[in-house]
C-alpha positions in Angstrom: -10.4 18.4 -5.5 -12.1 21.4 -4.3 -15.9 21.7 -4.4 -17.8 25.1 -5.9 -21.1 25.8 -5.4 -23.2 27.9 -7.5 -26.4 30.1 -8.0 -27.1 30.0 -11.6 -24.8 28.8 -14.9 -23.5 32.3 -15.6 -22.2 32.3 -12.4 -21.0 28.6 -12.8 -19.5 30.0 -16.3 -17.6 33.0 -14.7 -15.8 30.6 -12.5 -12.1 29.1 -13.5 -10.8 27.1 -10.6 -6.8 27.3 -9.5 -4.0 26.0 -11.7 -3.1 22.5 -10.6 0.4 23.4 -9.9 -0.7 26.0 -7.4 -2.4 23.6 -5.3 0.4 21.2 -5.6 3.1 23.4 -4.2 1.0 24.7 -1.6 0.3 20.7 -0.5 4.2 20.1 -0.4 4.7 23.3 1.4 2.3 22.2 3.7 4.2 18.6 4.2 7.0 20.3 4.8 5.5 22.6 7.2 4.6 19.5 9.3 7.3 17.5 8.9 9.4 20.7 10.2 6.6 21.1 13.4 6.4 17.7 14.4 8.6 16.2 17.6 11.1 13.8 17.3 9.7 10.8 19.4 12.2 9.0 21.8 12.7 5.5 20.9 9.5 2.7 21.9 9.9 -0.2 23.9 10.6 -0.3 27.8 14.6 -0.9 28.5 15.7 -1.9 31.8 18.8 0.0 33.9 21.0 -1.5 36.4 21.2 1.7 38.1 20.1 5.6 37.7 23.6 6.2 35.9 22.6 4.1 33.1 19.3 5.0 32.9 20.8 8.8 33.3 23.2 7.9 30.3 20.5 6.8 28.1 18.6 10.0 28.5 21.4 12.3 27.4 22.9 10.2 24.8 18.9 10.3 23.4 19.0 14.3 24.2 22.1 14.8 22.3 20.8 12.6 19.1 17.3 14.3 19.2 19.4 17.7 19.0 21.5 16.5 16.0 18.2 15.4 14.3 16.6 18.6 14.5 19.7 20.9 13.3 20.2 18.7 10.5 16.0 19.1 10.1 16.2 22.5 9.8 19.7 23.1 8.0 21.6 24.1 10.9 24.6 21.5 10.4 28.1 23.2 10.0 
């Protein structure tokens, strides 16, 4: 809830605040703003390779997820 600050009453009477629904599609606009900005983070944990291959393997087949996550993020899937 926003906070108002005022001289005198008249001024205090003068004053209508937003419609509620305003604020609450600005919020979800908002939310979906950030949801849309923020990075898709690579799974936690440490994993252990036998070998660079594997290791190598891991890192595309994460690439190649992280890509389908974001076109189907931002509406791009066929």
């Amino acid at each position: 809830m926003p906070l108002y600050k005022f001289r005198s009453i008249e001024e205090m009477n003068q004053h209508t605040p937003p419609a509620r629904g305003d604020l609450a599609d600005r919020i979800e606009n908002l939310w979906e703003l950030s949801a849309a900005l923020v990075e898709i983070p690579p799974p936690r944990g440490l994993r252990k390779f036998r070998n660079m291959e594997e290791a190598n393997a891991e890192q595309a087949a994460w690439s190649k997820e992280r890509a389908r996550l974001l076109r189907e993020r931002r509406g791009l899937t066929p």
